[in-house]
C-alpha positions in Angstrom: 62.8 -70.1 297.2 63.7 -73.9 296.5 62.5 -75.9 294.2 59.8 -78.7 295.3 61.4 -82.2 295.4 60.1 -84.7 293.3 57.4 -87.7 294.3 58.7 -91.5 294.5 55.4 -92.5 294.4 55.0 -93.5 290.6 51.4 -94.2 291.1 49.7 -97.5 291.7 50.9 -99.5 293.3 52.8 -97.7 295.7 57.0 -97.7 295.9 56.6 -97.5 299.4 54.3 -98.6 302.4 51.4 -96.7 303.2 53.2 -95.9 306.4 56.2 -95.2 304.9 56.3 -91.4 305.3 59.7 -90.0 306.6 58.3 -89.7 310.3 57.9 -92.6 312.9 54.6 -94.5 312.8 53.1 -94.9 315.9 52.3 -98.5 316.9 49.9 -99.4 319.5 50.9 -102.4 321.6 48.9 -104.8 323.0 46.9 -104.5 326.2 47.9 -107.5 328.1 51.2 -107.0 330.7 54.1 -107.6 329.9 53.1 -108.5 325.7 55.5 -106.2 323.4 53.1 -107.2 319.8 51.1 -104.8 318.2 47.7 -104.5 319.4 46.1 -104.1 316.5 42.6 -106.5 317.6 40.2 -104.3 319.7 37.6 -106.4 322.2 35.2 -104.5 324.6 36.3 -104.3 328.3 32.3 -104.8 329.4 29.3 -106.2 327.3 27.9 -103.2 325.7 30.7 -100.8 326.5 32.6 -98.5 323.9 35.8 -99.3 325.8 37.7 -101.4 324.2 41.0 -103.1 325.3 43.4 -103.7 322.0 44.9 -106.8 321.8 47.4 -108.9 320.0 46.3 -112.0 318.1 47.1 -114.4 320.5 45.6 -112.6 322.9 42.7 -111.6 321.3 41.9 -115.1 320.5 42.5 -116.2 324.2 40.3 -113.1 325.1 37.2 -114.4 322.9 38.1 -118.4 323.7 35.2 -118.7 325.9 32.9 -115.9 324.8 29.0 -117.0 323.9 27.2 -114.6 322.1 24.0 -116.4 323.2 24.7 -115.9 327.0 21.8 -115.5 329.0 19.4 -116.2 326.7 16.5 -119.5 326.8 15.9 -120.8 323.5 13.2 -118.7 322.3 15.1 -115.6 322.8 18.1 -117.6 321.1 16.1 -118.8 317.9 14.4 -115.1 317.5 17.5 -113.3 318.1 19.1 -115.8 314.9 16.1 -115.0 312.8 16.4 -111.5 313.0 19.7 -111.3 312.5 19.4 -113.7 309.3 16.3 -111.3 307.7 18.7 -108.6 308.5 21.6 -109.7 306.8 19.5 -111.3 303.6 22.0 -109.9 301.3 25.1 -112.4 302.6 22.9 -115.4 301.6 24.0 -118.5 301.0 25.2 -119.5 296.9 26.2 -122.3 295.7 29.8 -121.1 295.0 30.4 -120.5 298.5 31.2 -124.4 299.6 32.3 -123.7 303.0 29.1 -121.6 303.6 26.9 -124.8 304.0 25.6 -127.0 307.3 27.9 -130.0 307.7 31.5 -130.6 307.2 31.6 -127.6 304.8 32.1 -129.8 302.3 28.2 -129.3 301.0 25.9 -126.6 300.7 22.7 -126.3 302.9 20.9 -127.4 299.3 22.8 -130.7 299.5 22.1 -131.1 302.9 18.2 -130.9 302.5 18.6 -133.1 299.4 20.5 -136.0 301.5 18.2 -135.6 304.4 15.4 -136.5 301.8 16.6 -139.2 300.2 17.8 -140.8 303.9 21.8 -140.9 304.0 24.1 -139.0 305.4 26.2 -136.4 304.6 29.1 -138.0 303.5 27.5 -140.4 300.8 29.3 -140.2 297.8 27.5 -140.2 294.3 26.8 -144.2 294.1 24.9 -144.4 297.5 22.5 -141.5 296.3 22.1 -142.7 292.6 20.8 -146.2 294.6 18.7 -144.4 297.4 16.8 -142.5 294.5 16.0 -145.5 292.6 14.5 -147.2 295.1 12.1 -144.5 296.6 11.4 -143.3 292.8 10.7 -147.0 292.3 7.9 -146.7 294.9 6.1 -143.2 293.9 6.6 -142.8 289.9 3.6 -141.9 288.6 3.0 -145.0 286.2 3.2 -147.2 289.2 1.1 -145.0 291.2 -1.6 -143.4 288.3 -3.3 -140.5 289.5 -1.6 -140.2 293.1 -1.0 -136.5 293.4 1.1 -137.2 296.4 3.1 -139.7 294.6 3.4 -137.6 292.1 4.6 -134.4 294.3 7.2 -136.5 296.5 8.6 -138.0 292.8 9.3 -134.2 292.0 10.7 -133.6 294.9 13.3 -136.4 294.9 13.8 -136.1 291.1 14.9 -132.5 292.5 16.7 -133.6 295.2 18.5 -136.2 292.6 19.6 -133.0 290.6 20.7 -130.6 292.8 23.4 -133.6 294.5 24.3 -134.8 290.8 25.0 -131.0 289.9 27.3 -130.3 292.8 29.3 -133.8 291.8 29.8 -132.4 288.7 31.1 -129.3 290.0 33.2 -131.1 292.1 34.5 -133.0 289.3 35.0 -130.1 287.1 36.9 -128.5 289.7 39.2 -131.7 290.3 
């Protein structure tokens, strides 16, 4: 009896690929003629069919070009379908350290974007713009120019938070350079 070989994988990570056994990997190629890639992208072959046709990239991407998820639907059935779908997946909200997460250029967060909308400028203003826009409506509602307002006093929290939550994300901005 001979004597077992010895490993040449030293642990993590690995010496060799995970494929990298001494036998041929096999390699699926892509399902469009006459393509010699590796079709390693599956799409379905029918709308709600297990079949699926592996593509390459390029292909895959040509495949799914055109493709509306929303087809066929009026916009009822589009706007419940999103709902659902967003209580479903409540655990992949949106945080602040995911910038490109956000409505807009992906530049801001959805926070930002409610902030702008309320004080009245767009979504590229820079810092100076909003520091002007919130004097001037906090001008008009502060409650020691409008004593005992309780709406005054409720829109003047709302844009003194609004005021915070776009000077915090400058300074992140800054911080980060």
């Amino acid at each position: 009896m001979s004597k077992a070989r010895r490993s040449t994988d030293w642990g993590f990570p690995r010496w060799r690929g995970y494929e990298g056994a001494r036998e041929a990997a096999t390699v699926r190629l892509c399902d469009r003629h006459g393509c010699e890639e590796r079709g390693d992208c599956p799409a379905p072959k029918a709308p709600n069919s297990p079949d699926r046709w592996y593509f390459c990239r390029a292909h895959a991407a040509e495949y799914n070009q055109k493709w509306d998820y929303f087809e066929g639907l009026d916009k009822a059935e589009r706007d419940a379908r999103t709902k659902s779908e967003q209580r479903e997946n409540a655990g992949y909200a949106e945080a602040q350290h995911y910038g490109w997460a956000g409505s807009g250029d992906g530049s801001r967060s959805a926070d930002e974007m409610r902030a702008l909308e309320l004080l009245g400028l767009e979504s590229d203003a820079d810092i100076a713009a909003v520091k002007k826009a919130f004097r001037e409506r906090a001008k008009m509602v502060h409650p020691d120019v409008r004593p005992g307002d309780a709406e005054a006093a409720k829109s003047f929290q709302a844009l003194s938070l609004a005021y915070e939550v776009l000077k915090a994300a400058e300074d992140r901005r800054e911080w980060r350079g």
